[in-house]
Backbone as CSV, one residue per row, in Angstrom:
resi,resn,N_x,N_y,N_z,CA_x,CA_y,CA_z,C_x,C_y,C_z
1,UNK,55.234,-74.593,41.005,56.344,-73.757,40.510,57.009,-73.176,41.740
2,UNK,58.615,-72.958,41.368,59.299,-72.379,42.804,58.852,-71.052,42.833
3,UNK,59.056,-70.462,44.246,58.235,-69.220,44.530,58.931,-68.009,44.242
4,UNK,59.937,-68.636,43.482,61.426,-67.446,43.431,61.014,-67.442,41.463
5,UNK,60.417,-68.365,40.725,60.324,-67.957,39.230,58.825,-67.625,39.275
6,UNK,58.615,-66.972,37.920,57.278,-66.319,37.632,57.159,-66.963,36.611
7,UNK,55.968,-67.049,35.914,55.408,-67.866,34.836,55.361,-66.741,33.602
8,UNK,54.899,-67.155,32.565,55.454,-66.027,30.993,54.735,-64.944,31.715
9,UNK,53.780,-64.921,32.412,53.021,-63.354,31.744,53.470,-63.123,32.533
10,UNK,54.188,-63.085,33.866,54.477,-61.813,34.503,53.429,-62.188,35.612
11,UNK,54.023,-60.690,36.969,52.578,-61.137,38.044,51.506,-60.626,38.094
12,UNK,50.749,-61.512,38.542,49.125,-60.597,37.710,48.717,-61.314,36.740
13,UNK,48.993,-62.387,35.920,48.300,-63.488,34.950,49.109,-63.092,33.521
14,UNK,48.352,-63.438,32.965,48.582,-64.197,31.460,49.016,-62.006,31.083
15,UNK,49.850,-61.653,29.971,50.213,-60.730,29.380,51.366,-59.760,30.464
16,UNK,51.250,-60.060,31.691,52.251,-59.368,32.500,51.430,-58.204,32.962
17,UNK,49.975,-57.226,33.130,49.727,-56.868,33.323,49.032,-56.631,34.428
18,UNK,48.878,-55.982,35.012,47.974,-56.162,36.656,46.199,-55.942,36.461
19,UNK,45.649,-56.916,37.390,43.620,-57.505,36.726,43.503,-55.753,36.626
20,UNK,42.793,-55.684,36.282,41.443,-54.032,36.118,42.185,-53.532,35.644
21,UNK,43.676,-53.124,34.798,44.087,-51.953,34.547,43.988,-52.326,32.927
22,UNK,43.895,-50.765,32.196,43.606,-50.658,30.372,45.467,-50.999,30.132
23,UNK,46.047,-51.574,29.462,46.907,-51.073,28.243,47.035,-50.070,28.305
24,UNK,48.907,-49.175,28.427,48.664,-48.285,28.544,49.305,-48.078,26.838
25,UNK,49.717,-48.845,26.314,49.470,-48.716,24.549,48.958,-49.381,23.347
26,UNK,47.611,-49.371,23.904,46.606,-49.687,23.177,45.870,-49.053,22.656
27,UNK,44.391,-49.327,22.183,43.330,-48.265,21.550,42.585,-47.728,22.350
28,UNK,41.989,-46.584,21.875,40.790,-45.939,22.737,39.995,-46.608,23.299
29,UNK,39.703,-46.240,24.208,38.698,-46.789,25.156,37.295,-47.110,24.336
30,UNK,36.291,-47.759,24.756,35.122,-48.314,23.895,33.975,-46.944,24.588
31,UNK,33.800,-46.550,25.792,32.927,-45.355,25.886,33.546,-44.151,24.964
32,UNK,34.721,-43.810,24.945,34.973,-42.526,24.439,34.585,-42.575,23.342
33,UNK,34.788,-43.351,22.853,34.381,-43.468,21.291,32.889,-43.205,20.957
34,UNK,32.212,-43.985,21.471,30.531,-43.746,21.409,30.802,-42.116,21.675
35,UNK,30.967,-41.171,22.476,31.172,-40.498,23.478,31.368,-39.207,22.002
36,UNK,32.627,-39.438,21.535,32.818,-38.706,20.511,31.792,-38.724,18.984
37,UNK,31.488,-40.183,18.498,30.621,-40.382,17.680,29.414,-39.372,18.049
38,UNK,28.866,-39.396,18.987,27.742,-38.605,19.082,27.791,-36.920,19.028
39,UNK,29.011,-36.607,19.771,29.330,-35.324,19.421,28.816,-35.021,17.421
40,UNK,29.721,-35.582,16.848,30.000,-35.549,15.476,28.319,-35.936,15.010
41,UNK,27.507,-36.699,15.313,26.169,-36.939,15.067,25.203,-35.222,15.181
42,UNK,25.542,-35.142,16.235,24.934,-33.533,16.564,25.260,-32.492,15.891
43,UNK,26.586,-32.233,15.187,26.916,-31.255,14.669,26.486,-31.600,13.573
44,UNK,26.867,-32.180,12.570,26.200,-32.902,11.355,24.522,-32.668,11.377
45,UNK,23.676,-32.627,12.266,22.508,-32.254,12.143,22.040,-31.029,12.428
46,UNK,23.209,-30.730,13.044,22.681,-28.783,12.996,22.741,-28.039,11.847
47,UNK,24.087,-28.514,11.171,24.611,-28.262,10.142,23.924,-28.476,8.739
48,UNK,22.809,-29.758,8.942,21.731,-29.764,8.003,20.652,-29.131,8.342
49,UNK,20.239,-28.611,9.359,19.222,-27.794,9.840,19.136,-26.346,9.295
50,UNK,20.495,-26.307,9.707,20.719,-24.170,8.991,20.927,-24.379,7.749
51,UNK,21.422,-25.728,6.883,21.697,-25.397,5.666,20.066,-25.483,4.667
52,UNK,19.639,-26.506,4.978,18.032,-27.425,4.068,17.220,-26.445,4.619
53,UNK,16.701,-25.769,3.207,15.194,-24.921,3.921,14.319,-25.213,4.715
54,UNK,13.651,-24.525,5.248,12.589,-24.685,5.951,10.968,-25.567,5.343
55,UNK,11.186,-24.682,4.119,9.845,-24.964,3.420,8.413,-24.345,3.895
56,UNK,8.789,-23.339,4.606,7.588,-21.967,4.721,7.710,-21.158,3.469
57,UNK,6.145,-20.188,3.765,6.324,-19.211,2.994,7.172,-17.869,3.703
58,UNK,8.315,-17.535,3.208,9.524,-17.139,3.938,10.259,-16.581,2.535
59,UNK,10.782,-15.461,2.971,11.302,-14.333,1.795,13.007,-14.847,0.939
60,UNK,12.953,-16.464,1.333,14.099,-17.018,0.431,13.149,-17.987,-0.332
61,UNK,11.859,-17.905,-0.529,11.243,-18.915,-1.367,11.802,-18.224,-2.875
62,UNK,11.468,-18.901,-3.816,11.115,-17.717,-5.223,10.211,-17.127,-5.649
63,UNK,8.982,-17.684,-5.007,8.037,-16.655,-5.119,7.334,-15.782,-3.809
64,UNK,8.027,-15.567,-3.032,8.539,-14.505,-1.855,9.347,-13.558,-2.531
65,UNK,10.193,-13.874,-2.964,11.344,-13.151,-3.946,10.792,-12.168,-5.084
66,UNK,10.119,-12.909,-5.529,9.195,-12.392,-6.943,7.987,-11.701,-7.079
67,UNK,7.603,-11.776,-5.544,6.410,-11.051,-5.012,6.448,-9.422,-4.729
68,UNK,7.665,-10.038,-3.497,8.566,-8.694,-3.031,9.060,-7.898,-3.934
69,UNK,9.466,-8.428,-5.160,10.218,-7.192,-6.286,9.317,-6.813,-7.031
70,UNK,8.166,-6.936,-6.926,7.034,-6.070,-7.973,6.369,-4.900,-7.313
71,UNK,6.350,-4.035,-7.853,6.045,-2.829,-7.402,4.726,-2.653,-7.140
72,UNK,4.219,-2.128,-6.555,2.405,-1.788,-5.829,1.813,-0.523,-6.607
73,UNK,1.083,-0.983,-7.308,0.426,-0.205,-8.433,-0.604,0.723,-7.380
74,UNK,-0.320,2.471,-7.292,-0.966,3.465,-6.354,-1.626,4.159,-7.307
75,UNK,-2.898,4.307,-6.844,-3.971,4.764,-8.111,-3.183,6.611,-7.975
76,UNK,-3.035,7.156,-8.828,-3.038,8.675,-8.587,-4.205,9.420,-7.444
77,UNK,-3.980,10.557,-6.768,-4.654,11.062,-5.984,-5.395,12.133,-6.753
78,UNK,-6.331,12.613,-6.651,-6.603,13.864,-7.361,-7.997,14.413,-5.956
79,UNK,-7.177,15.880,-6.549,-8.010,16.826,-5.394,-9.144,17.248,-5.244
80,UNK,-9.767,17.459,-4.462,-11.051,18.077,-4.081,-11.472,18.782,-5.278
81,UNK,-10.576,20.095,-5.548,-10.547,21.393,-6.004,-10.216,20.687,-7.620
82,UNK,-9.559,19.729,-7.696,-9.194,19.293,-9.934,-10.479,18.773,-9.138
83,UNK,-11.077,17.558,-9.070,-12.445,17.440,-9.348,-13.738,17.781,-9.405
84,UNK,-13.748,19.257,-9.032,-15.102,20.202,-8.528,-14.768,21.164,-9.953
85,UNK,-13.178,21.442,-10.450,-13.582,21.974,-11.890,-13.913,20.833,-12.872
86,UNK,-13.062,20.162,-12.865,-13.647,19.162,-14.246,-15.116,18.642,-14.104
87,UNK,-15.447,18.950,-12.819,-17.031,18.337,-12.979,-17.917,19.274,-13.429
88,UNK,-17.271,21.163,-12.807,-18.162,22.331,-13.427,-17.847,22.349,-15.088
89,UNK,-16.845,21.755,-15.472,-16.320,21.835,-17.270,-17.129,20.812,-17.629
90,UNK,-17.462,19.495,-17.210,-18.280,18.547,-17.918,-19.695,19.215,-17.936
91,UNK,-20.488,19.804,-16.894,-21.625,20.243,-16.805,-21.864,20.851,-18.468
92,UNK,-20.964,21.789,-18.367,-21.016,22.770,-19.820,-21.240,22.249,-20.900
93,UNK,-20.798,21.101,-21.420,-20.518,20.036,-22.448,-21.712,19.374,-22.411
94,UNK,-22.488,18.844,-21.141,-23.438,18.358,-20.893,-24.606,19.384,-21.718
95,UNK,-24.606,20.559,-21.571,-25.508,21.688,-21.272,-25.341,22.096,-23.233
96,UNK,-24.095,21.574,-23.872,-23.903,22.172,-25.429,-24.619,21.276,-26.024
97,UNK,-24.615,19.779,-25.348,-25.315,18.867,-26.048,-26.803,18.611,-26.379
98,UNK,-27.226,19.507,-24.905,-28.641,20.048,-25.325,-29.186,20.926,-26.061
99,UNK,-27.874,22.232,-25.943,-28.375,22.774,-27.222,-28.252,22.822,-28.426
100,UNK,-27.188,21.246,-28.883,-27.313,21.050,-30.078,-28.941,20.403,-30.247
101,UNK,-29.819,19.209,-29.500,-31.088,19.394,-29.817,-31.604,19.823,-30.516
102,UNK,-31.303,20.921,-29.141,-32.552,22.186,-29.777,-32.081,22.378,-30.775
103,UNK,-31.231,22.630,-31.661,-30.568,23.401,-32.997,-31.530,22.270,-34.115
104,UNK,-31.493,21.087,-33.497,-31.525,20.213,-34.547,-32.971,20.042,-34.912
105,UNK,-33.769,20.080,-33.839,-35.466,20.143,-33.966,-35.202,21.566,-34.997
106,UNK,-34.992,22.955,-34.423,-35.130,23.636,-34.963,-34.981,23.776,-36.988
107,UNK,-33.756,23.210,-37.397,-33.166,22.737,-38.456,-34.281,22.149,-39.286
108,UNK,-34.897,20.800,-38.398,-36.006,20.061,-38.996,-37.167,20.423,-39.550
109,UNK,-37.508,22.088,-38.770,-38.590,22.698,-38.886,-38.650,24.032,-39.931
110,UNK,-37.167,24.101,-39.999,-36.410,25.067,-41.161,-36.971,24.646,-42.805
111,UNK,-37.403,23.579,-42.786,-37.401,23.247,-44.500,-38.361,23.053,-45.014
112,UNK,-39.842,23.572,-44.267,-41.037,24.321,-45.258,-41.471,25.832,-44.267
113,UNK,-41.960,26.752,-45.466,-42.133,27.925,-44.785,-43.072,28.051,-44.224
114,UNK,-44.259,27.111,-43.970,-45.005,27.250,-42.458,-44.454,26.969,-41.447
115,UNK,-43.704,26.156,-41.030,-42.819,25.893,-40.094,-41.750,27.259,-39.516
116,UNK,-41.707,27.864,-40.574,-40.850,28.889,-40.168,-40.588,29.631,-38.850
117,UNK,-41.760,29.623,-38.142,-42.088,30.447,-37.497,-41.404,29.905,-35.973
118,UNK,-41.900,28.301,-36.128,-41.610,27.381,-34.960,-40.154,27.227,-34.895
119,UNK,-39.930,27.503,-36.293,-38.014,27.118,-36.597,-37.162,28.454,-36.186
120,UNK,-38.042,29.315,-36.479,-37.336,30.822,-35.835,-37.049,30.811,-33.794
121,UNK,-38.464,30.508,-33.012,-38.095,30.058,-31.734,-37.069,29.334,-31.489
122,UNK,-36.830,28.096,-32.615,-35.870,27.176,-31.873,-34.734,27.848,-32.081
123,UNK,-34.215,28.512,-33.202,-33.083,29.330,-33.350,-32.657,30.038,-32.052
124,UNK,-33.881,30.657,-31.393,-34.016,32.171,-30.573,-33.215,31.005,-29.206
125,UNK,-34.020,30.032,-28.911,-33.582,29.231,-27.870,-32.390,28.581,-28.059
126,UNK,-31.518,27.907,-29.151,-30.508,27.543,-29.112,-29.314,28.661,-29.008
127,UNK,-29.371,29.351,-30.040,-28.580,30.997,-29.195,-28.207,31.257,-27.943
128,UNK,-30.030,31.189,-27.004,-29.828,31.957,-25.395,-28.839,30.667,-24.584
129,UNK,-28.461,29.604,-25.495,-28.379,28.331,-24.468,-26.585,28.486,-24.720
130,UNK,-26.626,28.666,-25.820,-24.969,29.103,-26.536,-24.316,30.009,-25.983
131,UNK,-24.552,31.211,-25.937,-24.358,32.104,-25.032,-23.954,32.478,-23.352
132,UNK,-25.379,31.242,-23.077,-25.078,30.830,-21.355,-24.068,30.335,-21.263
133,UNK,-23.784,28.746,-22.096,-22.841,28.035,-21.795,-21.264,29.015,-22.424
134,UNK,-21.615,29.858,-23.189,-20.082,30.691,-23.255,-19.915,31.145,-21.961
135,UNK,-20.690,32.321,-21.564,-20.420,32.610,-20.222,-19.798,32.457,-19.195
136,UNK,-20.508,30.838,-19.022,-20.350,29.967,-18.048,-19.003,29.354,-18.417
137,UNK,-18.202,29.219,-19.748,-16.516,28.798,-19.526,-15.948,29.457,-19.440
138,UNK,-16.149,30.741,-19.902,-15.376,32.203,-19.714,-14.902,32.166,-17.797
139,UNK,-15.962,31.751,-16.902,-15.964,32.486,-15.684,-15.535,30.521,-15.425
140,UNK,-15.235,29.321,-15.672,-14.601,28.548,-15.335,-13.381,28.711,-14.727
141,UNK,-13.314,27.941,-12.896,-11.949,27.777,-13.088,-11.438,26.592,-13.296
142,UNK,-10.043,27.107,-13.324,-9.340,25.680,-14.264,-7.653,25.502,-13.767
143,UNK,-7.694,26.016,-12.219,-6.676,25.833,-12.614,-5.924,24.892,-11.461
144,UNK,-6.609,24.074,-11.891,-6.125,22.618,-10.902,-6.070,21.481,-11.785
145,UNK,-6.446,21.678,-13.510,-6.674,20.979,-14.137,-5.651,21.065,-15.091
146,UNK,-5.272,19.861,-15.923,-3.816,19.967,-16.780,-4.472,20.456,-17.780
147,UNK,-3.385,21.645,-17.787,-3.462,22.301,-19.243,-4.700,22.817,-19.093
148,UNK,-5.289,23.447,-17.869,-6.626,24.164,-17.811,-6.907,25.340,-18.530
149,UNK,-5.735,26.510,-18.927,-6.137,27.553,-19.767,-6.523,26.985,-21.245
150,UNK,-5.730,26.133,-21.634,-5.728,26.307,-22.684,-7.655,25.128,-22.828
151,UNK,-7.466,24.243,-22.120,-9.001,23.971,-22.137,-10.234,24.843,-21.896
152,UNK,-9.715,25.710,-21.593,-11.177,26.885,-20.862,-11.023,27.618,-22.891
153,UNK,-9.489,28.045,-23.435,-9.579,28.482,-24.231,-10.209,28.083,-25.662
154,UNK,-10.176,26.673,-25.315,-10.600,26.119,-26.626,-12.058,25.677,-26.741
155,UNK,-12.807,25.545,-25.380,-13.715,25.198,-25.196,-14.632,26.899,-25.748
156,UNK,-14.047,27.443,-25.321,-14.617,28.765,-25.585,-14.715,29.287,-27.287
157,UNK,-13.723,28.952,-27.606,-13.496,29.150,-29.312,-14.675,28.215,-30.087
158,UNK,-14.700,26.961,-29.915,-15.875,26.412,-29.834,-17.242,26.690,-29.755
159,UNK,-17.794,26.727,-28.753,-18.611,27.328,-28.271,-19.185,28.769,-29.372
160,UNK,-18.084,30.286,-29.201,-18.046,31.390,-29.943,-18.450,30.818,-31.246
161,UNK,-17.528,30.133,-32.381,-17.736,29.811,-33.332,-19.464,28.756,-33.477
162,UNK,-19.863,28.277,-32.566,-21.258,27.402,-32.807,-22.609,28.503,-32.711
163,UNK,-21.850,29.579,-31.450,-22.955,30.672,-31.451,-23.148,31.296,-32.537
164,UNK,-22.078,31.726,-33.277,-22.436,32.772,-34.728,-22.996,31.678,-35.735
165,UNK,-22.894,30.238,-35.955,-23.592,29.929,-36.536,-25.230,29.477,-36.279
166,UNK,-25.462,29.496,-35.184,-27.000,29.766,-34.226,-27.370,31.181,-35.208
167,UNK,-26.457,32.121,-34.588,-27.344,33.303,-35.033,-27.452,33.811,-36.609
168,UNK,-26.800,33.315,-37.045,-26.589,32.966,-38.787,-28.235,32.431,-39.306
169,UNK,-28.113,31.077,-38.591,-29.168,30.437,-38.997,-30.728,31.178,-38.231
170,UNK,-30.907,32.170,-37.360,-31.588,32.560,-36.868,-32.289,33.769,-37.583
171,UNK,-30.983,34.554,-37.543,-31.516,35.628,-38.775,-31.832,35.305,-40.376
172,UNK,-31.702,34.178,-40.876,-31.685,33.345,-42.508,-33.632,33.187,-41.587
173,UNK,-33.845,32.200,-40.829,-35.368,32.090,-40.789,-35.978,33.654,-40.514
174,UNK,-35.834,34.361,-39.603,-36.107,35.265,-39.388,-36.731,36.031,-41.056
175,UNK,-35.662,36.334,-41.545,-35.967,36.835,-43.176,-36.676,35.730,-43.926
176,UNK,-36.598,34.789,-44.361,-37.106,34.070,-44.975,-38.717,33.884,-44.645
177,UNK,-39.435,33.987,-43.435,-40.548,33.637,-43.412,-41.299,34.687,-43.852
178,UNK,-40.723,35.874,-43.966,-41.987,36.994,-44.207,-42.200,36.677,-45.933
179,UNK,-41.758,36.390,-46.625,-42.209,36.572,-48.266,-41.451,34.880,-48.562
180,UNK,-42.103,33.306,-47.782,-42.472,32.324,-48.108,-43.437,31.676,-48.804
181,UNK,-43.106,30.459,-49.589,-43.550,29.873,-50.356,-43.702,28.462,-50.474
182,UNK,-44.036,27.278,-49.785,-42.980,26.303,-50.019,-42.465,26.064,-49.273
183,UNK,-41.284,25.918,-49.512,-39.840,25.665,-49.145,-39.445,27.102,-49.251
184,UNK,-37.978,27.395,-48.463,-37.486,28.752,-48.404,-36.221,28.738,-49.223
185,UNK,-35.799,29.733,-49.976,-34.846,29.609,-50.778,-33.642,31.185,-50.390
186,UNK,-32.791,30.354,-49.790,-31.783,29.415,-49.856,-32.716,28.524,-48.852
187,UNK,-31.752,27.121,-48.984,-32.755,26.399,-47.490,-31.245,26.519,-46.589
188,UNK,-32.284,26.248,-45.453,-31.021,26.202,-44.393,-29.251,26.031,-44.599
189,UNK,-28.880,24.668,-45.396,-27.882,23.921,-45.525,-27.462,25.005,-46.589
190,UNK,-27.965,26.162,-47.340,-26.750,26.822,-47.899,-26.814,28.517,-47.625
191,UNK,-26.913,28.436,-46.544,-26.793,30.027,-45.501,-25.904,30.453,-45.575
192,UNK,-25.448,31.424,-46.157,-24.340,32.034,-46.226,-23.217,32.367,-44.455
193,UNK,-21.954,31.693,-45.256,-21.278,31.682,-43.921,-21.477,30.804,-42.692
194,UNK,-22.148,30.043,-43.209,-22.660,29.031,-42.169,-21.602,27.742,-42.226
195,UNK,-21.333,27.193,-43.101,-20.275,26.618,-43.713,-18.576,26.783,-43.297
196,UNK,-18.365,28.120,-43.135,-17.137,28.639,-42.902,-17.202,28.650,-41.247
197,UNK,-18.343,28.633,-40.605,-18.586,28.915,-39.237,-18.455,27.363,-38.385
198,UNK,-19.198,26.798,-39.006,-18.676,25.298,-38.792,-17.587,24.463,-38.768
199,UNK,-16.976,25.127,-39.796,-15.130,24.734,-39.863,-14.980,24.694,-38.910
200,UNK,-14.708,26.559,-38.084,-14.056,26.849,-37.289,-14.549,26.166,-35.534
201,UNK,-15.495,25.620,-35.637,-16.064,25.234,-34.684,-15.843,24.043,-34.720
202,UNK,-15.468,22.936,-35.447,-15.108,21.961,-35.258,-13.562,21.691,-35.232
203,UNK,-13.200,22.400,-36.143,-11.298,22.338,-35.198,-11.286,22.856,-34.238
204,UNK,-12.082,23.825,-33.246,-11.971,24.141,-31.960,-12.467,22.771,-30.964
205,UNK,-13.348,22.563,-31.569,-14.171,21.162,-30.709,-12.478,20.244,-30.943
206,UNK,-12.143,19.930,-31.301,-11.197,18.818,-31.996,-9.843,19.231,-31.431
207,UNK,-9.769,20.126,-31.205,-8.604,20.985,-30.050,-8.812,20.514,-28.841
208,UNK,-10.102,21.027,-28.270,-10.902,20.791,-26.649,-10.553,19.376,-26.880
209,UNK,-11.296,18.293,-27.436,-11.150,17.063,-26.878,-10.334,16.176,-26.691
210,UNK,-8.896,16.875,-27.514,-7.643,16.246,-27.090,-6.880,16.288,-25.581
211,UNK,-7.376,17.849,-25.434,-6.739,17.705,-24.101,-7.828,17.479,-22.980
212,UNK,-9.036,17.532,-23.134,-10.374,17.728,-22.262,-10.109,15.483,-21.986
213,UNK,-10.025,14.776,-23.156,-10.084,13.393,-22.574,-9.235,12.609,-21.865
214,UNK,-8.065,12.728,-21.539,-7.148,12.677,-20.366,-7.572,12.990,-19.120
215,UNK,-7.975,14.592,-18.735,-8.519,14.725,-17.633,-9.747,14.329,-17.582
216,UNK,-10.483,13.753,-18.363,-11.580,13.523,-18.184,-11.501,12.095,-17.532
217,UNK,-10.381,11.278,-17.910,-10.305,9.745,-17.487,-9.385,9.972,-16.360
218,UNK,-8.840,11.011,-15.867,-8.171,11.007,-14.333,-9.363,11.233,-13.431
219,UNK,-9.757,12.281,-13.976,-10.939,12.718,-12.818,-11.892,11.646,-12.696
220,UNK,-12.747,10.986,-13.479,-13.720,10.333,-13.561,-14.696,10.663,-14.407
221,UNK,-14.421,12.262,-15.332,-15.705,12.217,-15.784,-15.487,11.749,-17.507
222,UNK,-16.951,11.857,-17.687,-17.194,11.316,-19.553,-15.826,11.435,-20.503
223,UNK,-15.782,10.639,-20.642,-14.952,11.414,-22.074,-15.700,11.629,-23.701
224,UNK,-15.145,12.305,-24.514,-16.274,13.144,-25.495,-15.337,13.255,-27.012
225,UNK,-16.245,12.953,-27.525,-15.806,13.017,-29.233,-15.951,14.230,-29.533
226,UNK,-15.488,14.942,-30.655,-15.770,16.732,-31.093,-17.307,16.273,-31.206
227,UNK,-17.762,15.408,-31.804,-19.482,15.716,-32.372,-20.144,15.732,-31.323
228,UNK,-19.525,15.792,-30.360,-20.748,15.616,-29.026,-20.436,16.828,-27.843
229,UNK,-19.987,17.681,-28.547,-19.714,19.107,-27.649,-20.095,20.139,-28.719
């Protein structure tokens, strides 16, 4: 070819372009591309990282959630001073139950008139025991305990009302054994006023143990039916 014409592509070969150089309007280059793809690979996996749980035990589980919103069951506290009375108030109760016993041996021994005599002691002893334990709630304190007056008060009404029927039944043997026969007439079970004395002693008992069994299940101690005070 003459040295004055050029062939189609131009100088530099076939397309008119010069060797090693890109198109300057063509496509992206083949590294950038990888280059960018990977960018976009990385974000895409961070992006599933912060979004897809973990799968610990971690306070977005639901039962983290459900754990956390239930409340922590705190036993009540109770003091030195409420538990040193309700334990001196149970003593007492402890101490009536013995002298119902005694009342009751005594009672047993009430219903022939040789016995009388043995049935008159037990009277004499269930009395001195009635009496103590009045005493002893009278000078109770109470006042760390719910609704402590009115428990010292009812325990006491109680109590008062069981003593006059002690001494009811004390003075009935007392008389009865000197001009016995038998059996003693009246017998025990129809003593005058003895009946009416009992009433009152069991709606007092029946008072006490409404409010006495509450504190009795805070504090720790017994709780108690009227027949057993």
């Amino acid at each position: 070819m003459p040295m004055g014409q050029m062939g189609p592509g131009g100088p530099g070969g076939p397309g008119g372009y010069p060797p090693g150089r890109a198109r300057s309007g063509g496509g992206t280059s083949k590294p950038l591309l990888i280059g960018v793809a990977a960018l976009v690979a990385v974000a895409l996996a961070a992006v599933a990282f912060v979004a897809w749980p973990s799968g610990g035990k971690d306070e977005a589980s639901p039962k983290a959630a459900k754990s956390s919103s239930q409340p922590v069951a705190q036993k009540e506290k109770i003091s030195d001073a409420e538990k040193q009375q309700a334990e001196a108030m149970s003593a007492v109760l402890d101490a009536s139950v013995d002298a119902r016993r005694v009342l009751a041996g005594a009672l047993g021994r009430a219903g022939r008139c040789k016995d009388l005599p043995a049935a008159v002691q037990g009277f004499q002893n269930a009395v001195q025991r009635r009496q103590n334990q009045l005493n002893r709630t009278r000078n109770l304190k109470v006042g760390q305990l719910t609704k402590g007056e009115q428990l010292r008060t009812s325990l006491a009404q109680a109590l008062q009302a069981s003593l006059q029927v002690d001494q009811l039944l004390l003075q009935w043997a007392q008389r009865s054994r000197a001009h016995c026969h038998g059996k003693p007439k009246p017998d025990a079970a129809h003593v005058p006023g003895r009946a009416q004395g009992e009433r009152r002693a069991t709606l007092a008992k029946q008072r006490f143990v409404a409010l006495w069994n509450p504190v009795a299940r805070k504090t720790g101690q017994p709780v108690r039916s009227w027949q057993r005070v």
